[in-house]
N, C-alpha and C positions, 0 to 999 in steps of 0.2 A: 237513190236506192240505199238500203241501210248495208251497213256494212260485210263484207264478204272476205272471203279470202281467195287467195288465187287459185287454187284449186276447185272452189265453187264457182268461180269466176270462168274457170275454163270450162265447165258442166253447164253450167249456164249460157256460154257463148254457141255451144254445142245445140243444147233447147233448142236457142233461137235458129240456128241453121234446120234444123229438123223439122220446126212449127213454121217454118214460111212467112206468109202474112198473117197468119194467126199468132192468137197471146198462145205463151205457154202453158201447156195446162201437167196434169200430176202425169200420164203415162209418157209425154214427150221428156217431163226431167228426168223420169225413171229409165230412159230409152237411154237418153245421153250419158249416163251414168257409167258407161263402160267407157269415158276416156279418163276417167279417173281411177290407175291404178291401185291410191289408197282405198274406194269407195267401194270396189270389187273385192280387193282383199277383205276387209270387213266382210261383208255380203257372202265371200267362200267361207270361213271361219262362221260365218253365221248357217251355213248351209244353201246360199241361193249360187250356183252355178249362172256363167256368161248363158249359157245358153236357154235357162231355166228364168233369168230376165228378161232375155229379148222376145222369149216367147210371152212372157206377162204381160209388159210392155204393148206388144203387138196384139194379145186379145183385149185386150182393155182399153186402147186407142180407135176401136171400129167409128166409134161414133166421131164426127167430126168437132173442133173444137172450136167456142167461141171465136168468131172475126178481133182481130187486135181493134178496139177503139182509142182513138187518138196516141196518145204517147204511153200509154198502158200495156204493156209487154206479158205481163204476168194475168192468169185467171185469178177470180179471189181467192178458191183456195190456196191455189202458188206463194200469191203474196202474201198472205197472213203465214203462213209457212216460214215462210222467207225472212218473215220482220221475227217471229218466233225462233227461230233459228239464231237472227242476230243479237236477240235480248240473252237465249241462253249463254252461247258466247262471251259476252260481256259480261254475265254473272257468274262466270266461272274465271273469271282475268285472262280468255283468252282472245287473239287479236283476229276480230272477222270469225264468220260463220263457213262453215264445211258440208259437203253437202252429206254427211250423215247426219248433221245437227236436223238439215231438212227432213231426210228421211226421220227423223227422232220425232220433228213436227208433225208430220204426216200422217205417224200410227196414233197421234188425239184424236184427231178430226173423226169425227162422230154425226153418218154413220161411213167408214173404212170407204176412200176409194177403191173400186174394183181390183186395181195394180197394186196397192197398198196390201188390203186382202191376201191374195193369192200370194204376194211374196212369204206377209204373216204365216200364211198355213206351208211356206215352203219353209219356215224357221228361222224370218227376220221379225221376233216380237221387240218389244219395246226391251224387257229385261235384257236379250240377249245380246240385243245392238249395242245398248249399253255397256254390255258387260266386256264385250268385245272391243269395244272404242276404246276403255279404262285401262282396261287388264288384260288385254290379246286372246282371250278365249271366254267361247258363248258357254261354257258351262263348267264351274268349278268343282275339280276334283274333292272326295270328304277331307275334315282335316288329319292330315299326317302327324302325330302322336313322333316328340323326340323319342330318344331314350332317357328312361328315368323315370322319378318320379312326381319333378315336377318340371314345368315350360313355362316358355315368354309366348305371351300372345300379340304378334304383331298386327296392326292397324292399319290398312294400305288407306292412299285416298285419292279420291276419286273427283271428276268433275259433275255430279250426277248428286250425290249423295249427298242431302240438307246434313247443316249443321247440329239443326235440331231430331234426326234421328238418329245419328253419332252420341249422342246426349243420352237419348233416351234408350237404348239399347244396350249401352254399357253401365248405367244405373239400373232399367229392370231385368236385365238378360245375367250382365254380372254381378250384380251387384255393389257395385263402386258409388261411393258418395258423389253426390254431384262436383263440387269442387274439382273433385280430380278428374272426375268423367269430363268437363268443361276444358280442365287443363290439358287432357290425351286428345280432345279434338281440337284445339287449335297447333299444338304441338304439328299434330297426322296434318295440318293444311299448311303449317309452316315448314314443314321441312320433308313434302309426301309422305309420311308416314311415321308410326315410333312404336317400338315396343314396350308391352307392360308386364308384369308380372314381381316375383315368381306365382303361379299358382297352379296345384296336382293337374294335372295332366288329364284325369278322368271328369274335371268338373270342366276345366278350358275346353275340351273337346265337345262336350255336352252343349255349352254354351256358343262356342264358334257355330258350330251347325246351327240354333236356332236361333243366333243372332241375322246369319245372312239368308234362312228361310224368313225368318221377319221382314226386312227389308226387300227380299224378291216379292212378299205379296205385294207391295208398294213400290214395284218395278225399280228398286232402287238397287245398284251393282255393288253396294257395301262389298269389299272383301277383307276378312281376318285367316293366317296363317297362324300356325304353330313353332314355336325357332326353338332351341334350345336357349334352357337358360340362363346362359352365361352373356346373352345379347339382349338382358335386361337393361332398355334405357329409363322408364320410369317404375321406380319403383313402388308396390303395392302392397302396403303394411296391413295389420288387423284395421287399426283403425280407418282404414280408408274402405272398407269394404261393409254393408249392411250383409245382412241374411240372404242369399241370392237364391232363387226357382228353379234350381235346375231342369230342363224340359226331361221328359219321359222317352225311352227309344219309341219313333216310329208319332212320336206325338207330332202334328200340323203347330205349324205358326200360332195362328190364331186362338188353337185349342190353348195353347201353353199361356196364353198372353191371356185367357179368358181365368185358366187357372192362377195365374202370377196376380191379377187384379184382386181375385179373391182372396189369396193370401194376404195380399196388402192391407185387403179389409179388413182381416178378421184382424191383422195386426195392429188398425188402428182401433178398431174396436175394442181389442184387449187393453190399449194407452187410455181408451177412454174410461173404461170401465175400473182402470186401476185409481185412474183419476178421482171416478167418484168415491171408489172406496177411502180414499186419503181424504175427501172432503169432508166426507161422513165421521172418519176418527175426529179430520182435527173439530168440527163440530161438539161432538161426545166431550172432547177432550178440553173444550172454552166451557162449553154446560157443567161441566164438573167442578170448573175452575169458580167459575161463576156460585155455585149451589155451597162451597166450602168458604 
């Protein structure tokens, strides 16, 4: 089996006492889930109560579950869970899969096991599991504004969150050159995190919010705080920063990112159009040479 961790190890050993001569299927690993006080903990933070499981669990298990064949312990969905579970693990450098990684596995699968479901609408989604596993809580307070008039904007990181939306969110959200947007996310994976700034307080904040509404649409648990800015570790000059989009109050992710593109446009459109203008002189300007 691919690799676990002991904790999963012990959920799992649990399954198999519950499934009998049966493979395990989603509402038996969901059932066992309460001998793992980490998994629970998440799970309360997430909003799904012991009691609020094992009733899930228990309506979602009526139907009886595949006979185990041969040396096969796991249903298919279990095990593609399970092996998804151990890839993520190992793409984050951590050692063995947990059974929230499964749970993590579980809200893909497409269409929601019934126990899946009913947990989802009790308020175990994918964003908030996430968010909760990274950061100890399913839902981030707004950004908190130091005093002053300007702050460092710090970076958390996460095992969830590509490297390439760390990239992209602090180049179109902030506005920062790539170079250094590159440099602030390997920094945040080298050392869990780093702060940037200085920058006004009304743009950071603007920005923090639709940075991690962006990444929630993409279920991804990005989090940036606000620190004062005397706990500036990288620093961020004129020239490290283009023209940035501040989002609009009350504006959605996508609207902003729909707006931010067009800006871009027009911006390159205006490089272009200067361009021809410049061709057209220096043109004028060899004709002339030319005619004298």
């Amino acid at each position: 089996m691919t690799s676990s961790s002991p904790e999963l190890g012990e959920v799992l050993a649990r399954a198999s006492e519950l499934s009998g001569v049966r493979c395990i299927d989603v509402p038996t690993f969901v059932a066992a889930l309460e001998v793992s006080g980490e998994a629970m903990e998440i799970l309360r933070r997430c909003g799904v109560e012991a009691a609020a499981l094992r009733a899930a669990a228990a309506a979602s298990g009526a139907e009886p579950a595949p006979e185990q064949q041969g040396e096969e312990p796991f249903d298919p969905v279990m095990r593609a869970c399970i092996k998804a579970a151990a890839i993520a693990a190992a793409s984050s450098d951590r050692r063995g899969a947990r059974s929230t990684d499964v749970l993590g596995a579980l809200l893909h699968v497409r269409p929601l096991p019934v126990v899946v479901a009913e947990l989802e609408r009790l308020g175990m989604t994918l964003l908030r599991l996430r968010r909760v596993t990274a950061h100890g809580m399913a839902d981030y307070p707004p950004p908190a504004p130091p005093a002053g008039e300007l702050c460092a904007v710090r970076l958390h990181d996460d095992p969830f969150t590509t490297k390439e939306l760390v990239v992209e969110v602090l180049v179109e959200t902030f506005g920062l050159r790539k170079a250094l947007a590159e440099r602030l996310m390997l920094r945040t994976h080298e050392n869990h995190g780093v702060s940037f700034g200085p920058l006004p307080v009304a743009l950071a904040t603007a920005c923090v919010d639709a940075a991690q509404r962006r990444a929630s649409e993409r279920n991804f648990p990005l989090r940036l705080t606000l620190e004062d800015v005397a706990t500036v570790e990288e620093r961020v000059d004129a020239d490290d920063v283009d023209e940035p989009v501040p989002p609009e109050p009350g504006e959605s992710g996508m609207a902003w990112e729909r707006r931010a593109d067009d800006a871009a446009d027009r911006a390159r459109g205006g490089v272009a159009l200067a361009l021809v203008v410049l061709g057209i002189l220096v043109l004028s300007v060899l004709a002339l040479m030319r005619g004298s």
